[in-house]
C-alpha positions, 0 to 999 in steps of 0.5 A, spaced: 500 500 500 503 506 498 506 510 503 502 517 503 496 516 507 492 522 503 493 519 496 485 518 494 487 516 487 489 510 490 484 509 495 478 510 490 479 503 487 479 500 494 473 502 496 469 501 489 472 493 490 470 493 497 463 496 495 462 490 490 462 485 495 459 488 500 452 485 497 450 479 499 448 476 493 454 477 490 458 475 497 453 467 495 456 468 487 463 468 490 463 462 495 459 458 490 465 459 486 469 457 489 469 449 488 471 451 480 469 454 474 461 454 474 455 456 469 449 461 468 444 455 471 449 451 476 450 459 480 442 460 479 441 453 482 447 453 487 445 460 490 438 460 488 438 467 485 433 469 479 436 469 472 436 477 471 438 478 479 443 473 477 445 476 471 446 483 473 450 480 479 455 477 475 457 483 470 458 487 476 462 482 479 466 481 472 466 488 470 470 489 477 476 483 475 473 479 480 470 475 476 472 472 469 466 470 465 469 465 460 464 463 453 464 455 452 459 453 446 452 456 447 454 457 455 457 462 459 461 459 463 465 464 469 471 463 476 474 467 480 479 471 477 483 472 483 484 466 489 486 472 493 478 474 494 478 467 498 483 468 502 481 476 503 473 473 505 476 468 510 479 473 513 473 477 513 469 471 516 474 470 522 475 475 524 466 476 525 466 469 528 471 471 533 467 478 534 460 474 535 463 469 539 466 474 544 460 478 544 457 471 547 461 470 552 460 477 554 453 476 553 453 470 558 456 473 563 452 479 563 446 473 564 449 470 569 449 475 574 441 478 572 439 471 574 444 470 582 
């Protein structure tokens, strides 16, 4: 990440990759794709999301880079262009477990002495 913390040029596509994963639909197509290389329909039955939904999710998700769209024949067939984006949820995943695992704990303790 570049030095200089007022460099917006920079910070702009960041942000606009972060804003495309940050819709829950798009977030389901990411994950189904990660078993491999899947078509139009094997996304729509895997995620259950309507054929024009589905569609405008992809070209979002394609016309950002994280996704490539690869045409076989009369199907579209599309993968994830960038294992990193795995990685990248994961951590993200984690990271809100731990958060939501945390918040148990407190929460718990908070019963226990509403309860004695």
């Amino acid at each position: 990440m570049p030095q200089e913390s007022n460099n917006m040029e920079f910070l702009t596509p960041v942000a606009e990759y972060f804003k495309v994963l940050s819709e829950i639909s798009r977030l389901q197509i990411v994950i189904c794709l990660k078993s491999g290389t899947k078509n139009v329909s094997e996304i729509g039955a895997a995620t259950g999301l309507g054929q024009a939904n589905l569609s405008k999710h992809l070209k979002l998700l394609t016309q950002a880079g994280i996704l490539a769209r690869k045409p076989q024949g009369v199907s579209v067939y599309y993968e994830v262009s960038d294992p990193l984006t795995f990685e990248l949820c994961e951590l993200v995943c984690d990271r809100i477990y731990q958060r939501m695992q945390e918040q148990a704990k407190q929460f718990k303790k908070m019963n226990s002495f509403s309860t004695n």
